[in-house]
C-alpha positions in Angstrom: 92.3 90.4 19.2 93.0 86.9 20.6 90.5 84.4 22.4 89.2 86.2 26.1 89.8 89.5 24.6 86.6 92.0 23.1 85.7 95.6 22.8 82.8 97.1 24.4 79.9 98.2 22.2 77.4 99.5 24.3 77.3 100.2 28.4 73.8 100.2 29.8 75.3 101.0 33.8 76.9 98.0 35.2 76.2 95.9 32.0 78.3 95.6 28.7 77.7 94.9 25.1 80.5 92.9 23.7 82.2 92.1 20.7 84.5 88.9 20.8 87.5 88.1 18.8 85.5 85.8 16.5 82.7 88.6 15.9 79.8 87.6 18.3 78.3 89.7 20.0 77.5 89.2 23.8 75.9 90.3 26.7 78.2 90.9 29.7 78.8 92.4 33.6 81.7 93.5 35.2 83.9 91.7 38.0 83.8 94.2 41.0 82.8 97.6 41.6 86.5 99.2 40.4 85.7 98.1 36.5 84.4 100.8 34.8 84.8 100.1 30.9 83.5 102.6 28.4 82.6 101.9 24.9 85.1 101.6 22.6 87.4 100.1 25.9 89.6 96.9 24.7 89.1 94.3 27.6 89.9 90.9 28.7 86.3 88.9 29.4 86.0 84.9 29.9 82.4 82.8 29.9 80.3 82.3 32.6 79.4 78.3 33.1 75.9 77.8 33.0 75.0 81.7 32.0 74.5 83.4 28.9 76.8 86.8 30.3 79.7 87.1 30.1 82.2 88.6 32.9 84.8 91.4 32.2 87.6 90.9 34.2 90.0 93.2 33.2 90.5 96.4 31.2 93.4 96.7 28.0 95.2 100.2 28.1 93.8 103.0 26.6 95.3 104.9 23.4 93.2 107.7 24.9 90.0 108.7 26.4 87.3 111.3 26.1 86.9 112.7 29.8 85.1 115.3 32.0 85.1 115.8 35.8 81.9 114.5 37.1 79.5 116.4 40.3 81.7 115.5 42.8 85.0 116.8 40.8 86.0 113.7 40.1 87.2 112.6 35.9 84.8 110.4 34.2 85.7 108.8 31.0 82.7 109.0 28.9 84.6 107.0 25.6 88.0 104.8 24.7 90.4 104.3 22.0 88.8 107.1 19.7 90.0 108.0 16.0 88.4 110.9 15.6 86.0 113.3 17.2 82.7 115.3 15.7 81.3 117.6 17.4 77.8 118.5 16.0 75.7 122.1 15.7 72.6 122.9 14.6 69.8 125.6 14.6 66.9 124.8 16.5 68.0 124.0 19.1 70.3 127.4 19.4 74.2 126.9 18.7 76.5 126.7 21.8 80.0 127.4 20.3 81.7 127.5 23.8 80.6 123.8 23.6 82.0 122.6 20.3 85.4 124.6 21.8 85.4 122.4 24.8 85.0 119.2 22.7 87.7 120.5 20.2 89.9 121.6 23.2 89.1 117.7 24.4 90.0 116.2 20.9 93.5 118.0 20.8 94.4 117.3 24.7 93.5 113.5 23.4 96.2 114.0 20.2 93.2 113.2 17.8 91.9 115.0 14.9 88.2 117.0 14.7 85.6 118.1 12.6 82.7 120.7 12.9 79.0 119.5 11.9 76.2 121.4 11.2 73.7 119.4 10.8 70.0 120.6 9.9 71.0 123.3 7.3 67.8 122.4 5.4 66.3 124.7 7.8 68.7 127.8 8.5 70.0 128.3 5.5 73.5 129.8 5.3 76.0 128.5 7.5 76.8 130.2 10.8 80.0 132.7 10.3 81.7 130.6 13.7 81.9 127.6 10.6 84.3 129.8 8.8 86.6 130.3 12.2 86.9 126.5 12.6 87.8 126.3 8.8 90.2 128.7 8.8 92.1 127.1 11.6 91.9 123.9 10.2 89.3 122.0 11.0 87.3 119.9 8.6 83.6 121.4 8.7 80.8 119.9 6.9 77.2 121.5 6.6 74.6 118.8 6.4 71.0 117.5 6.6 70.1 114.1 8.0 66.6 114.9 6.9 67.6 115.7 3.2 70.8 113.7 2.8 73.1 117.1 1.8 76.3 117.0 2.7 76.2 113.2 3.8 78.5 112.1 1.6 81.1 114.3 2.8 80.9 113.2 6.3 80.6 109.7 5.0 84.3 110.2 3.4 85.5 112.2 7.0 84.6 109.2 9.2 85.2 106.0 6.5 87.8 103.7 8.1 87.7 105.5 11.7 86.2 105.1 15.0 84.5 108.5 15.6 82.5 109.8 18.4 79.7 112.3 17.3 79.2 114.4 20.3 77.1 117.9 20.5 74.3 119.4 22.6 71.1 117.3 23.0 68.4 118.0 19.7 71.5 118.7 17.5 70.3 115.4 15.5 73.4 113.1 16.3 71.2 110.1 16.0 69.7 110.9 13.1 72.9 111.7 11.2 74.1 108.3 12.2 71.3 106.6 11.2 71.1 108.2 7.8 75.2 107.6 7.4 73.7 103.9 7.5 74.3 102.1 10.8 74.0 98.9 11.7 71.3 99.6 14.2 68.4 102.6 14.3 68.3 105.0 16.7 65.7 106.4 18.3 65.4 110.4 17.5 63.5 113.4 19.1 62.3 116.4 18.2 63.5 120.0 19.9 61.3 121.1 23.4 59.2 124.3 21.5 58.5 125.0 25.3 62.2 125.4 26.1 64.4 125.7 22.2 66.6 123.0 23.9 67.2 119.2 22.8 65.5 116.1 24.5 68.0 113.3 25.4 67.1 110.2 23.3 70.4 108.6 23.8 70.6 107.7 27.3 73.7 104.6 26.3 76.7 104.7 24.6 77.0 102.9 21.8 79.7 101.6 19.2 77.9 101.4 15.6 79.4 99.9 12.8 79.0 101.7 9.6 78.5 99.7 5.7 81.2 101.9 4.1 84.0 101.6 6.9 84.7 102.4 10.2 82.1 102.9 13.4 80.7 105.6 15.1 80.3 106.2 19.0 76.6 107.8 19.8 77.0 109.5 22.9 74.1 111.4 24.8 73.6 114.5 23.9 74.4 117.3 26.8 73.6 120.6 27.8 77.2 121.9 28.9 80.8 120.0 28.6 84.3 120.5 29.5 86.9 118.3 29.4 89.4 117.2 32.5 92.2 119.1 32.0 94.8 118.0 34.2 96.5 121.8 34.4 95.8 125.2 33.1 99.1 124.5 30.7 96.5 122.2 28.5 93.8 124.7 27.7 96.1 126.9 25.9 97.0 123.8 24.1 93.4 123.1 23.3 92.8 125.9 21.4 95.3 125.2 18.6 95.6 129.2 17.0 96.2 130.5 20.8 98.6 127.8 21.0 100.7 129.2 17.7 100.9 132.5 19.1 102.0 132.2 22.0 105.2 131.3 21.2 105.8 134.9 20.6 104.7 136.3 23.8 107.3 138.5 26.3 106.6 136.0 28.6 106.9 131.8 29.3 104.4 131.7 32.0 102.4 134.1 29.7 98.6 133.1 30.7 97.0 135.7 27.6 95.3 137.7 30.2 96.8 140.8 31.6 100.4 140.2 31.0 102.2 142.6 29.1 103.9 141.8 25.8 101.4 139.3 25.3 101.2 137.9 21.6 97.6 136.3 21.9 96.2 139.3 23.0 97.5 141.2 20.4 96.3 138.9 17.7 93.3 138.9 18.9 93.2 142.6 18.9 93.8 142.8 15.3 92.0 140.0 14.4 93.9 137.0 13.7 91.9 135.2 16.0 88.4 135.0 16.9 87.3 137.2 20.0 84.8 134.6 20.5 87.4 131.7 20.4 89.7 134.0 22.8 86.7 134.3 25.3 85.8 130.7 25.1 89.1 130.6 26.3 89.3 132.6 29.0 86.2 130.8 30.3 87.5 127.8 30.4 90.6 129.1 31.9 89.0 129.8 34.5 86.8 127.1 34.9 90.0 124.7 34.8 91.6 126.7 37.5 88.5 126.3 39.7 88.5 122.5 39.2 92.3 122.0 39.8 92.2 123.8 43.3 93.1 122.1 46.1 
């Protein structure tokens, strides 16, 4: 980076976390109301006389970005200039695997790689069968504890020397895998509502958090649903990269794996090449993408 430029380490609204060029770290807000950088973001900043902030003026361009379409339809770009997304499970609260599809279907409409956690195995046990599907199509998974340290080490040597976002339903334990992977700062963990089985948000920023052996992670808050912003129905079949393989031998082009005839997805599926579940998760966001995308 050179002098004026720094990357954004943590957004708390219209407020930044900087780190300079030479390393230090500063507090800074944003020129205007058009700004919006997101951690990870490369900008241009400059000094404030007489104040301790300083102002982002400018944002760099993006090698990519982690989006979804906000309330009002609009995209929102939640991180920036990612290596490398994981997308975390566990068991309590219960496992949402339409939600680590979304987040995989983001990673490979952002041209970066994935991997599947599942964090908390301490206390289910054997690892969910749905692990197996991401394997077998080629996505690192890892089955871990951040309570017990199992299966750290491996996700130590997935993330070393990359900037990774660890993304996942709220109560998955994001926070406390970071902070047993060692970061530079602690984060502040919750336990699982008993009332409701469902995680408690306890990251309410985004942060970038440097890690002892290499590399940095992004904690994100944790979320009860996700999809990404697909900017056409052409991307979701690209998202799911073992659809994506077979349809090259469909009847049709335009072949959208539903009803078509001569369809080479379907028929995979129907013999079990690939995952009903996977091919429904699919479908759903098909659909969902469609909806979005109308005029």
């Amino acid at each position: 980076m050179t002098p004026g430029d720094a990357i954004v380490i943590g957004t708390f609204s219209r407020r930044m976390r900087l780190r300079l060029a030479d390393g230090r770290e500063v507090d800074a807000r944003i020129r205007g109301k058009r700004l919006r950088p997101v951690c990870g973001d490369r900008v241009t900043a400059q000094e404030i006389p007489d104040e301790r902030e300083w102002l982002v003026t400018a944002i760099r361009d993006r090698d990519n970005a982690l989006t979804r379409p906000n309330m009002r339809g609009q995209i929102e770009v939640l991180a920036a200039n990612i290596d490398l997304l994981v997308v975390v499970a566990a068991s309590p609260p219960a496992p949402d695997w339409f939600v680590v599809d979304r987040y995989l279907c983001a990673a490979e409409d952002m041209g970066v790689p994935a991997a599947v956690v599942f964090n908390k195995s301490d206390l289910h046990g054997p690892a969910f069968p749905e692990l197996q599907d991401y394997e077998a199509i080629g996505y690192p998974t890892v089955s871990c504890s951040a309570h017990s340290g199992d299966g750290i080490d491996r996700l130590q040597a997935i993330i070393r020397d990359k900037t990774a976002i660890i993304v996942g339903q709220s109560g998955v334990g994001k926070s406390s895998l970071i902070n047993r992977l060692g970061s530079d700062a602690r984060l502040r963990t919750g336990d699982v509502s008993e009332r409701s089985g469902e995680g408690r948000h306890t990251t309410v920023n985004s942060m970038l958090l440097g890690l002892p052996g290499g590399g940095a992670v992004i904690d994100s808050p944790g979320v009860r649903d996700y999809a990404p912003a697909l900017e056409s129905e052409t991307r979701v079949i690209h998202g799911f990269r073992e659809l994506e393989r077979a349809r090259h031998d469909c009847r049709f082009a335009n072949c959208r794996h539903l009803r078509e005839p001569g369809c080479a997805v379907k028929a995979a599926v129907a013999d079990g090449r690939i995952s009903a579940r996977r091919y429904e998760s699919y479908k759903r966001l098909l659909a969902l993408t469609t909806r979005l995308n109308s005029p």
